[in-house]
C-alpha positions in Angstrom: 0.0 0.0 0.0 1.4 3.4 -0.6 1.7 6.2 1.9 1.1 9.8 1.4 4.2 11.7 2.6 4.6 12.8 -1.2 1.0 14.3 -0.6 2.1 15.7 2.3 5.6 17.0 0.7 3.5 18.9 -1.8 1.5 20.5 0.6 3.8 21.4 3.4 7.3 22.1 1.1 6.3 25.1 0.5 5.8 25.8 4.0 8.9 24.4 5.0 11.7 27.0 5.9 14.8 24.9 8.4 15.2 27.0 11.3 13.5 24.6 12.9 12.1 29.1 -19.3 10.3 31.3 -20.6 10.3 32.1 -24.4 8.9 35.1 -24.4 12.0 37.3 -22.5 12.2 40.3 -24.8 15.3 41.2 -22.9 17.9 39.4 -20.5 18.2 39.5 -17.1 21.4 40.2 -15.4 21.4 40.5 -11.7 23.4 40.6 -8.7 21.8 39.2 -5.1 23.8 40.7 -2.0 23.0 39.0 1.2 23.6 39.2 4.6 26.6 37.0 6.3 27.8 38.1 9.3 30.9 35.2 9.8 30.5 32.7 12.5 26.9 32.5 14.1 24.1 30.7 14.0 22.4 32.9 10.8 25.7 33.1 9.3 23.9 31.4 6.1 20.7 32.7 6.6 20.8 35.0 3.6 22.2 32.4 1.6 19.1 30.4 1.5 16.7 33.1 1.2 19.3 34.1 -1.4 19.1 30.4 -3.5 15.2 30.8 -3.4 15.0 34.5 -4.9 17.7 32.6 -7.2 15.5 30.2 -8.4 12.4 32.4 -9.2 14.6 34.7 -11.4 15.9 31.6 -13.3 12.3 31.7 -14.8 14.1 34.5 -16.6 16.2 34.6 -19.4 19.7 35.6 -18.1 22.5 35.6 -15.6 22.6 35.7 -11.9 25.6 36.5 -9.3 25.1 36.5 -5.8 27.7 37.3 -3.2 28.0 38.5 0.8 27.1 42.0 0.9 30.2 42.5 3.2 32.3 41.9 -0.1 30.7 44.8 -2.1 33.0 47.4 -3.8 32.1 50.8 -4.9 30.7 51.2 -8.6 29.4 47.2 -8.9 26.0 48.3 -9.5 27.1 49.3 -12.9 27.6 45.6 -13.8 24.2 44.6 -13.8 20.7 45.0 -14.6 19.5 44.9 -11.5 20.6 44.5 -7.9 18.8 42.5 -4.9 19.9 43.3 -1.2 18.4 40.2 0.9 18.2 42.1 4.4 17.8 39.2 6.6 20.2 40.0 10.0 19.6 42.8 11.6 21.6 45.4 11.9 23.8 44.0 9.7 26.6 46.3 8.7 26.2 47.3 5.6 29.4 48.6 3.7 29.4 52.7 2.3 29.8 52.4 -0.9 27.0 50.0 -1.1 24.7 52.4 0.4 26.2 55.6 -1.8 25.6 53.5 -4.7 21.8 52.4 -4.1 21.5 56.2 -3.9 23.1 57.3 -7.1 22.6 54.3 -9.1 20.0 54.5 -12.0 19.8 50.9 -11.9 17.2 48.7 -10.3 18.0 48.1 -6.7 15.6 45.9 -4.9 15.7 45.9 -0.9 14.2 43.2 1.4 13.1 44.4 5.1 15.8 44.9 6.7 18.7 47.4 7.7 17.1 50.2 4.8 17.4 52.0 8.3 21.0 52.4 7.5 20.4 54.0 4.0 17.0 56.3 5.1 18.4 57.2 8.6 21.8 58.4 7.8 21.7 62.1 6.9 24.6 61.7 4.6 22.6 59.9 2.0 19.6 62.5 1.8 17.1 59.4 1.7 13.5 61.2 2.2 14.5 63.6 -0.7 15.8 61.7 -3.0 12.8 58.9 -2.7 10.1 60.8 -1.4 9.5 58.3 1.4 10.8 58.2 5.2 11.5 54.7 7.1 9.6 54.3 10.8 10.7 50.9 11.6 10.0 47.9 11.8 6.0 46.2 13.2 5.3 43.0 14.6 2.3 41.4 16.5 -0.2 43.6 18.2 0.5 41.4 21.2 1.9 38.6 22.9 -0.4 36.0 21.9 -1.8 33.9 24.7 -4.2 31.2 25.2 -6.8 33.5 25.1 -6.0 35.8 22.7 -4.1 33.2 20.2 -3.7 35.5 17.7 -3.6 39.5 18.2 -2.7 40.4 14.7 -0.3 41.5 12.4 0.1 43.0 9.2 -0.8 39.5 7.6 -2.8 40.5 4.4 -1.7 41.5 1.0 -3.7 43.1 -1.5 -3.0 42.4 -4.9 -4.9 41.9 -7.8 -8.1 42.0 -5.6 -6.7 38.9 -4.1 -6.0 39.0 0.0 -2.6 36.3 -0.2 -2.6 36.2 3.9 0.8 35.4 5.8 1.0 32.0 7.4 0.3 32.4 11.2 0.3 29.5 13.9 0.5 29.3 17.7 0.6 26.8 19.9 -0.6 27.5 23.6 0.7 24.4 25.3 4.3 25.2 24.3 4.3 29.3 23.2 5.9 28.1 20.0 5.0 30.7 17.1 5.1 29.7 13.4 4.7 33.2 11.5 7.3 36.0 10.4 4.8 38.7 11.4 7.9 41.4 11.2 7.7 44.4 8.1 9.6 47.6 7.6 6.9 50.6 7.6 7.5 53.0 5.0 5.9 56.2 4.4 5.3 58.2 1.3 6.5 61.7 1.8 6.2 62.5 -1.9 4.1 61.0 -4.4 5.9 62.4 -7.5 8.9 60.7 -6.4 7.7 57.5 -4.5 4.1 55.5 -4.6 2.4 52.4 -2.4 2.6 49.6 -5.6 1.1 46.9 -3.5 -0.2 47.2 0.3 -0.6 45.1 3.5 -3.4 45.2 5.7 -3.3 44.4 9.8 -5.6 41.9 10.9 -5.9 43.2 14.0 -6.5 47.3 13.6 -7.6 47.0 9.9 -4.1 49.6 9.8 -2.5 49.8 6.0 0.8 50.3 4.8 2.8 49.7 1.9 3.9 46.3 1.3 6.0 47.0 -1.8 7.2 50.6 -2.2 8.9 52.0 -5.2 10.9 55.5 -5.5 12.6 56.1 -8.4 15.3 53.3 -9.4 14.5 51.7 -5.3 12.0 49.3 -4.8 11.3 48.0 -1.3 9.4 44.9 0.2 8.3 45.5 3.6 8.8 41.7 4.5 11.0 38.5 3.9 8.7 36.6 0.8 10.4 34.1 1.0 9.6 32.5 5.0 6.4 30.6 5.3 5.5 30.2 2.0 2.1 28.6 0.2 -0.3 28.3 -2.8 -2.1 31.6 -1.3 0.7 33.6 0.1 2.4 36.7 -0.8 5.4 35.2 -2.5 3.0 34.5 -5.6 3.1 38.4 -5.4 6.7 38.5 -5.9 7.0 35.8 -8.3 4.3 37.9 -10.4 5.9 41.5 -9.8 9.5 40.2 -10.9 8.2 40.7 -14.5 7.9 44.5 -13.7 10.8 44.8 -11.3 13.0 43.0 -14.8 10.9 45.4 -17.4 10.6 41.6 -18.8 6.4 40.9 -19.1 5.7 37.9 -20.3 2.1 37.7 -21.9 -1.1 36.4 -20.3 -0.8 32.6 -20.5 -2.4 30.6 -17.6 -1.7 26.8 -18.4 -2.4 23.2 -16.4 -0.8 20.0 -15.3 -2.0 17.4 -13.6 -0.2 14.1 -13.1 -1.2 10.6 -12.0 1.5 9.6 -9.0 3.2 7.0 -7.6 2.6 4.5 -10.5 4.3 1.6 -9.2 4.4 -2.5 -9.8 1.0 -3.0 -7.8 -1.0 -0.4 -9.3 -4.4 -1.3 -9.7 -5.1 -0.8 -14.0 -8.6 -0.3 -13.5 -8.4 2.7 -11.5 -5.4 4.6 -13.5 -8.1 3.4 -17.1 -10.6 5.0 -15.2 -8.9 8.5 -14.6 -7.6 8.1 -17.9 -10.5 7.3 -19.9 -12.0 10.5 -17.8 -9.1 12.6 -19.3 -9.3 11.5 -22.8 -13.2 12.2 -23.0 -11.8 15.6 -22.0 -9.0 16.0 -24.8 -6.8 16.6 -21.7 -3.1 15.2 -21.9 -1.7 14.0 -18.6 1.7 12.1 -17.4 2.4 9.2 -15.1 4.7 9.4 -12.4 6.3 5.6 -12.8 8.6 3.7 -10.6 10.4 1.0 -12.3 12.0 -1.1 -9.7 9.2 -2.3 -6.9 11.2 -3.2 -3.2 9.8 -4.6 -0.4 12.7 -6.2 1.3 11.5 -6.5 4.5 8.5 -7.6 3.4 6.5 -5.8 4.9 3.5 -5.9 2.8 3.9 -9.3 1.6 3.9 -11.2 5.1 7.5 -10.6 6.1 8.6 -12.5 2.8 11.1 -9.9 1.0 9.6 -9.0 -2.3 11.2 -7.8 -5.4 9.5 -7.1 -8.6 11.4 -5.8 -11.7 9.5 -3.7 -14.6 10.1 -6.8 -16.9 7.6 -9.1 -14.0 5.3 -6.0 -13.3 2.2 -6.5 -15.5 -0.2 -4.7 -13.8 2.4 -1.7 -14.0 3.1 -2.1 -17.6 -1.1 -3.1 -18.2 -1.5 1.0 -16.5 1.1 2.5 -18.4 0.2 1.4 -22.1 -3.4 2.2 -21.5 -2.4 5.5 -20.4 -0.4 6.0 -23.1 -2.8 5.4 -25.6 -5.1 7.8 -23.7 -2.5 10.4 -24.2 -0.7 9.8 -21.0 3.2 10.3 -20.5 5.8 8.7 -18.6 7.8 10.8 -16.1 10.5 8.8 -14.3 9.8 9.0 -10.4 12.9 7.7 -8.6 14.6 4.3 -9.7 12.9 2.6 -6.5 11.3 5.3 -4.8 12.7 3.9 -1.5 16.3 3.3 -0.1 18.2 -0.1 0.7 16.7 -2.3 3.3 16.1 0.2 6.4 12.7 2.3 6.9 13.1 5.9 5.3 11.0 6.9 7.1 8.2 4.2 7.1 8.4 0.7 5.5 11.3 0.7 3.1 9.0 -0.2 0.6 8.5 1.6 -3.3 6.6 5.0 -2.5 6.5 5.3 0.6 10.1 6.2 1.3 12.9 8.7 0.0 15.6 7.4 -2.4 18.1 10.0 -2.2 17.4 11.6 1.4 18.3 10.2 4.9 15.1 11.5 6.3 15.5 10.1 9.0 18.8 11.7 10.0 18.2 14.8 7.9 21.3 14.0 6.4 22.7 12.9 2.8 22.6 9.4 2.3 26.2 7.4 2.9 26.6 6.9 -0.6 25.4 9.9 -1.8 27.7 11.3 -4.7 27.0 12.8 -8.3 28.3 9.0 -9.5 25.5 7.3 -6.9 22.8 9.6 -7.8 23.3 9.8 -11.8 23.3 5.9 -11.4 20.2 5.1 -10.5 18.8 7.6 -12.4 20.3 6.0 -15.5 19.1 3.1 -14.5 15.5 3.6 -14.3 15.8 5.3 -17.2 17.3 2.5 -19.1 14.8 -0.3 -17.7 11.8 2.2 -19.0 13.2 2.5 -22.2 14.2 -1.4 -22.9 10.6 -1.7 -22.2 8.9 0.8 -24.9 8.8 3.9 -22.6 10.0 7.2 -23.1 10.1 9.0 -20.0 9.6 12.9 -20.3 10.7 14.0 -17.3 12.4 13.1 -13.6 10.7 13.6 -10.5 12.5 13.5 -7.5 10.8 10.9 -5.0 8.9 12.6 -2.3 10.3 15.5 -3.7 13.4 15.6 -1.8 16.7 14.6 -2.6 20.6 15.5 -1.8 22.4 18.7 -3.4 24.2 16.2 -5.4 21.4 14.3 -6.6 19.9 17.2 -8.1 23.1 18.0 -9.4 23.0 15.2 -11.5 19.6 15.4 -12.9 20.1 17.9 -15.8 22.7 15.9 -17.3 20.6 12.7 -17.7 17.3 14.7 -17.8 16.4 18.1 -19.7 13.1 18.4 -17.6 12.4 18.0 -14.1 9.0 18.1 -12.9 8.5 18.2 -9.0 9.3 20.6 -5.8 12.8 20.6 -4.7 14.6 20.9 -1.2 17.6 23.7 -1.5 20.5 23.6 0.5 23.1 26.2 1.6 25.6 23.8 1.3 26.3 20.6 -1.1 27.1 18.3 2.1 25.0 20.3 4.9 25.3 20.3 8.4 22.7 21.4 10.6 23.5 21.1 13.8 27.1 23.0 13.7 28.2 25.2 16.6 28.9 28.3 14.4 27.7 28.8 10.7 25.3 25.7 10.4 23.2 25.5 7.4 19.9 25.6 6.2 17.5 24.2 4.3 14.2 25.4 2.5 11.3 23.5 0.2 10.1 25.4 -2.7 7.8 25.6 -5.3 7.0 27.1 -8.4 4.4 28.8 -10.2 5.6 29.0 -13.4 8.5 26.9 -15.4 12.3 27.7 -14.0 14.5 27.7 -17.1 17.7 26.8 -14.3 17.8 26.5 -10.7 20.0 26.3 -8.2 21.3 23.2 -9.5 21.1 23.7 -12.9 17.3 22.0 -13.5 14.9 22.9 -15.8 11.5 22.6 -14.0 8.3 22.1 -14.7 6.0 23.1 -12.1 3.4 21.5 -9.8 2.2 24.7 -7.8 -1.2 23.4 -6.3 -0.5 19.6 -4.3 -2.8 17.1 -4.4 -6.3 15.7 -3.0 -5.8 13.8 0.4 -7.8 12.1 2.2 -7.9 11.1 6.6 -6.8 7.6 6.3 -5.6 7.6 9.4 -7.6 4.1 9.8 -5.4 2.4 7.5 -2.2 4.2 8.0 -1.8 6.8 11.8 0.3 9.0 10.0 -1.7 9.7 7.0 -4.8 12.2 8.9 -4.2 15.2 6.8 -7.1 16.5 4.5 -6.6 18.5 1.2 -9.6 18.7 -0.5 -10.6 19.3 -3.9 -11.9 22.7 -3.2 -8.0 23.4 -1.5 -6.9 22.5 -4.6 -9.0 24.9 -6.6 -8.8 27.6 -4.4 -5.0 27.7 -5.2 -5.2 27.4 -9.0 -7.5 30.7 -8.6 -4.6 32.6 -6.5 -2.3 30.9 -9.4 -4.1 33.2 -11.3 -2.5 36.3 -10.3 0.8 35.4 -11.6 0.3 36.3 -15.5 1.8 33.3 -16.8 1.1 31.1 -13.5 0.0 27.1 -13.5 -2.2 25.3 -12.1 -0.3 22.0 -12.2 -1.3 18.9 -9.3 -1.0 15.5 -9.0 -3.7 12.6 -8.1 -3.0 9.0 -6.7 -5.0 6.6 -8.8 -4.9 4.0 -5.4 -7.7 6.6 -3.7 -10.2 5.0 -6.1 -9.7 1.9 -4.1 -13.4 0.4 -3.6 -12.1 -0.7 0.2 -11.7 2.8 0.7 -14.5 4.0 0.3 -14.0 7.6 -1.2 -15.8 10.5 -3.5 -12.5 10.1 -5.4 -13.5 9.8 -8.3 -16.0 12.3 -8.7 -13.5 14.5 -6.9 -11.1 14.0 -9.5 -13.5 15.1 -12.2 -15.0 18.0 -10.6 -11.8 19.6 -9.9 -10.6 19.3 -13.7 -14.0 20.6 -15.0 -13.2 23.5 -12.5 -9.8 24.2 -13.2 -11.0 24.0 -16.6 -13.6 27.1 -16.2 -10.7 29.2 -14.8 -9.8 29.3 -18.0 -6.4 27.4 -17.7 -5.3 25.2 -21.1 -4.2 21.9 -20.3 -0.9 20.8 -21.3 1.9 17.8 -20.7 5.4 18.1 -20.0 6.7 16.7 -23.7 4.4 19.9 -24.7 6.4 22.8 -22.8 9.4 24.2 -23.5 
């Protein structure tokens, strides 16, 4: 039986933050990213991550992209790029002169993220309020202390844009005070409205107060928050993601497209349920991929009465009985993992196909023993040679549970031109996390629109919505969470703010079980006939760019 943890990746990867190709670019991007990185502390590589994210979102961009401590800025540097992007993550963080002269006098784009702009607008010597038209105040947090009474006192927490409210993520826990938000924002004033003007504005839950979430003065443009902590389907990093088009002068037309993707096809699939969701599909004149394991291990047998089990594509019927019906339906093949699982030990759960990482140590939060460029490009190979030596063409990769090593995503792009999945992003190739001084960080991300390179050097296609999930905690304790269709099609309609945004999910065929007992079925179809009315055109991976 498969688990959901890659239902639950999709949904909470974007939420995820460690502390705890476009065609249409008329013009190329060429930007610098300065970040905080104060040497030695905990946060030392704080601003690197945040850094790798906003990385990743310009690669949707035709272009170039340098990024480098702040610290190590010389005078003039603007002058090299496009664009400049100051990642103010530690506070206080000095900031060097010439950095700050030259955000004054530069006429190029200089984008500025929460915090230290203090240093810039409170230092007479840089004349800030009249040459922007705008004075700094400081920086706002919660209303109040929350308490078990009073759980949630407010913040400014909702973003206006497009007559969309994308609200902040906010959760407390009263047993243990622990509070999951970034409620902090820099409060900017406009002084001057020739010279400065409020281009998107945040709302506090609490006192109904409004300032300006993103300001822009002149060549300056200033976000009053970090976009990149906390982030979801409904959240205001979909308003960065969209606004990058105007901050790069490169707008990319209208074009709202769809993906949806049958998971976890593995060696006990059930063929009558993937020729159901297919025939559905086809009757639609809606193309649609397969997300297929070749290699099916059980080797503690843990679903096949403590009897190891081993079944290679050649032996898989029912798999190969799903995946030529598909086909002929206009389904895809996108290679998910080689066996979706890792050796004999529990990763987390079983170490059976799908319901454990392959190129993760999840439960050490830690690469893998043999993890290497060699290792990972193996196995990829691999499953990609058993598909092919059986009549399929994979499209794609998809990294299992969408989680691998550095290294592993490293070695996608030269086996694969397309990936299709999240990813996990790291500040270093081998990470440590639990360092003394300068221990590093991790952070899932998604995508609503096709990255042209990442971090790693991927192409990816995106899923931006996650997937239908039902409580099965009957069946399975961990698997309780709910993600309804309507979740689902709520997000696609926030997707619609970004002008060329997806609404791209994925379904797992095994939820039309009979045993089960579920409206999965007619779930599944009334969310495509409502994406559909949204007005986004569906599409396949082979299909994109």
């Amino acid at each position: 039986m498969q688990r959901f943890l890659s239902a639950l990746a999709s949904i909470m990867l974007g939420l995820l933050f460690c502390l705890g190709g476009n065609a249409y670019a008329s013009t190329t991007m060429n930007a610098l990213i300065l970040y905080d990185a104060p040497p030695g502390g905990d946060y030392e590589k704080l601003g690197l991550i945040y850094t790798i994210m906003l990385k990743n979102l310009l690669g949707h961009f035709a272009g170039t992209v340098v990024e480098m401590p702040v610290q190590n800025y010389v005078a003039g540097q603007t002058e090299n790029y496009t664009s400049i992007f100051y990642i103010g993550s530690n506070y206080d963080n000095p900031l060097p002169a010439a950095f700050l002269q030259d955000v004054t006098t530069t006429s190029k784009t200089v984008v500025w993220f929460r915090s230290n702009i203090w240093q810039l607008a409170w230092n007479g010597a840089y004349n800030f309020t009249s040459n922007f038209g705008m004075t700094f105040t400081g920086l706002r947090g919660l209303n109040a202390a929350p308490t078990s009474t009073n759980p949630a006192p407010g913040f400014f927490d909702t973003v206006r844009y497009k007559n969309r409210d994308f609200v902040k993520y906010y959760k407390y826990n009263s047993s243990t005070g622990t509070i999951n938000a970034d409620p902090e924002v820099g409060v900017m004033e406009i002084v001057d409205t020739l010279k400065a003007s409020s281009v998107v504005p945040v709302k506090n839950s609490g006192t109904g107060e409004q300032i300006p979430y993103l300001t822009r003065a002149k060549h300056l443009w200033y976000f009053a928050d970090m976009p990149f902590t906390y982030i979801g389907p409904r959240d205001r990093y979909l308003v960065l993601a969209d606004v990058l088009h105007d901050i790069l002068d490169i707008d990319h037309p209208q074009s709202h497209k769809a993906m949806v993707r049958l998971e976890d096809i593995d060696a006990l699939v059930n063929p009558a349920n993937v020729k159901k969701l297919s025939d559905f599909l086809y009757r639609r004149h809606i193309p649609f991929s397969l997300a297929a394991i070749p290699l099916y291990m059980d080797p503690l047998g843990r679903y096949n009465g403590g009897v190891p089990r081993t079944i290679p594509l050649s032996q898989a019927s029912n798999l190969q009985t799903a995946l030529n019906y598909a086909i002929s339906r206009r389904g895809e093949v996108v290679q998910h993992g080689y066996t979706h699982q890792y050796s004999n030990v529990p990763n987390p759960h079983s170490a059976v196909t799908g319901d454990d990482l392959e190129f993760w140590d999840f439960v050490h939060n830690t690469p893998l023993p043999e993890d290497s460029l060699a290792y990972a490009a193996g196995r990829i190979q691999a499953g990609m040679n058993d598909l092919l030596a059986h009549g399929y063409t994979p499209v794609a990769w998809e990294t299992p549970h969408y989680q691998g090593s550095a290294l592993s995503m490293r070695a996608t792009p030269a086996i694969y031109p397309k990936t299709y999945h999240r990813a996990v992003y790291y500040t270093a190739d081998t990470p440590d996390f639990n360092a003394a001084q300068g221990r590093d960080f991790s952070a899932g991300q998604f995508f609503p629109y096709i990255i042209l390179k990442d971090h790693y050097g991927q192409k990816i296609l995106p899923e931006n919505l996650g997937n239908i999930a039902y409580d099965l905690s009957a069946l399975f304790p961990d698997s309780s969470d709910v993600y309804s269709w309507q979740d689902i099609y709520t997000n696609a309609q926030y997707a619609l703010a970004v002008r060329d945004g997806f609404a791209s999910f994925f379904y797992h065929p095994f939820l039309l079980e009979p045993s089960l007992n579920l409206p999965a079925l007619q779930d599944f179809k009334t969310l495509i006939l409502a994406i559909s009315a949204l007005g986004y055109t569906w599409t396949s991976p082979s299909a994109l760019p």
